[in-house]
C-alpha positions in Angstrom: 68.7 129.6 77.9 66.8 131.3 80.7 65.3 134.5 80.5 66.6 136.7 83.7 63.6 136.6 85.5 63.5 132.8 85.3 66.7 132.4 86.2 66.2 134.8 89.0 63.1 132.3 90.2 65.1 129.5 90.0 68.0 131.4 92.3 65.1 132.5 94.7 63.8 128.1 95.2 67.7 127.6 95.5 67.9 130.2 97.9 65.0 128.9 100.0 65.5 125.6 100.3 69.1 126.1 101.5 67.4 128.4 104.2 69.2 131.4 103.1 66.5 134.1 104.1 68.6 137.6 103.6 69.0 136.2 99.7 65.2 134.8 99.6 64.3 138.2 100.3 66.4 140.7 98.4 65.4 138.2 95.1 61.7 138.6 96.0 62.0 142.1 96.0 63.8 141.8 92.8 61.2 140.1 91.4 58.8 142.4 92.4 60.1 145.3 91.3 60.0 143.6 87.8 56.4 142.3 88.3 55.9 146.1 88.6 57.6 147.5 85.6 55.9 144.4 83.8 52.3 145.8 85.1 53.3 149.2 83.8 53.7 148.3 80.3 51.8 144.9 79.5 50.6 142.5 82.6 50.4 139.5 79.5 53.7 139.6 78.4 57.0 139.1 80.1 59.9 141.9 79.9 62.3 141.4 77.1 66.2 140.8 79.2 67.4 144.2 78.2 64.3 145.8 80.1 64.5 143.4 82.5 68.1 144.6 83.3 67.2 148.1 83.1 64.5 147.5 85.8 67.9 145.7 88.0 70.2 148.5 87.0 67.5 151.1 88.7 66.7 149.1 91.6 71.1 148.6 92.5 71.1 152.7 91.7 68.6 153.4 94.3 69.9 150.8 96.8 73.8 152.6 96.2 72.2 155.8 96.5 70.4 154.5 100.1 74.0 153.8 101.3 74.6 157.7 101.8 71.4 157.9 104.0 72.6 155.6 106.9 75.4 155.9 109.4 78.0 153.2 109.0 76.6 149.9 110.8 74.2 147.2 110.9 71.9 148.9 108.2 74.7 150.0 105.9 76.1 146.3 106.0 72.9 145.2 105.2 72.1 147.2 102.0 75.8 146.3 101.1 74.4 142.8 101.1 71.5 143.5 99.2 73.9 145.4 96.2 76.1 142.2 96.4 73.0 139.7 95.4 71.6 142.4 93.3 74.9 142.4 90.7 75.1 138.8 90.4 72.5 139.8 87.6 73.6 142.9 86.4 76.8 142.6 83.5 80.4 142.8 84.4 81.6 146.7 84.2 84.5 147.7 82.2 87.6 148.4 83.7 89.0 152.0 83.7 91.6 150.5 81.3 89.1 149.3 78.7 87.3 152.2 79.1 90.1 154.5 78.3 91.0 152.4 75.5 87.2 153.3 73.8 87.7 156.3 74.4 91.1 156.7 72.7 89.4 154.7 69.9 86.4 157.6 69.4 88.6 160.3 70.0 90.3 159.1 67.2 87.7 158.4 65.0 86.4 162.2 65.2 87.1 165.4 65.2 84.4 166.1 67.7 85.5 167.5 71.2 82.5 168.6 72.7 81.6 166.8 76.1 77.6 165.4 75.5 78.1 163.9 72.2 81.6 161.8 73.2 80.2 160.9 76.4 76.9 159.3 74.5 79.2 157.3 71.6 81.5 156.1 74.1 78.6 154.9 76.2 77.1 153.5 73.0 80.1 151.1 72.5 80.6 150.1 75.5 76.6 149.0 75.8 76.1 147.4 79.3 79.4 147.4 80.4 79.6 151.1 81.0 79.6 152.7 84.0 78.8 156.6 83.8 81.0 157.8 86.3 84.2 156.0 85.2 83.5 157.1 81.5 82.6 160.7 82.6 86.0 160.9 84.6 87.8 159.1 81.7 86.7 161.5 79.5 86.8 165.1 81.4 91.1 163.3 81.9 91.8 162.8 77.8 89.6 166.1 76.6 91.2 168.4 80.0 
């Protein structure tokens, strides 16, 4: 099985050779930003996958977070792009059903109603598939 980084080298030969320069580039970048986060810690080893993802589920946070910077247009389209390529690598999400059902499951498993620690064991069972917002509103709903 590849590792993510080898797969995502593979992905950027396909990419090339079918002339597809707007993928070619957003996977180079990829790849650099985990050549970086590599550097940072140990330039002879590669990342394990789960840091590997972390270093993918940064870089699609800042490029979401660029959206909000540029009017709606040829810039906006292109970071949308760029997101698009970038969560081909990045686990499915749950849905807000599944995520509602967790949290009925913790919520009956405790007694505990206090905000932090349920948002942390409900983030801890869904693992990679959580998303903070949709747990955070899930949450405030069945506790408010």
């Amino acid at each position: 099985k590849l590792s993510l980084k080898e797969r995502i080298n593979s992905e950027i030969k396909v990419a090339m050779k079918a002339g597809d320069k707007v993928r070619t580039s957003v996977l180079r970048m990829l790849l650099s930003e985990i050549k970086y986060a590599q550097a940072a810690t140990d330039a002879r080893s590669d990342l394990a996958d789960e840091e590997t993802l972390k270093v993918i589920t940064t870089y699609n946070k800042r490029l979401r977070k660029s959206l909000g910077d540029y009017p709606e247009g040829e810039k906006q389209d292109a970071i949308k792009a760029e997101i698009a390529i970038v969560e081909t690598f990045l686990p499915k999400k749950a849905t807000r059903e599944e995520v509602a059902s967790v949290v009925d499951g913790v919520l009956a498993r405790t007694d505990q109603r206090a905000f932090g620690p349920l948002m942390k064991e409900v983030l801890a069972a869904l693992g990679a598939a959580a998303d903070g917002s949709v747990v955070s509103q899930v949450l405030k709903e069945k506790l408010g």
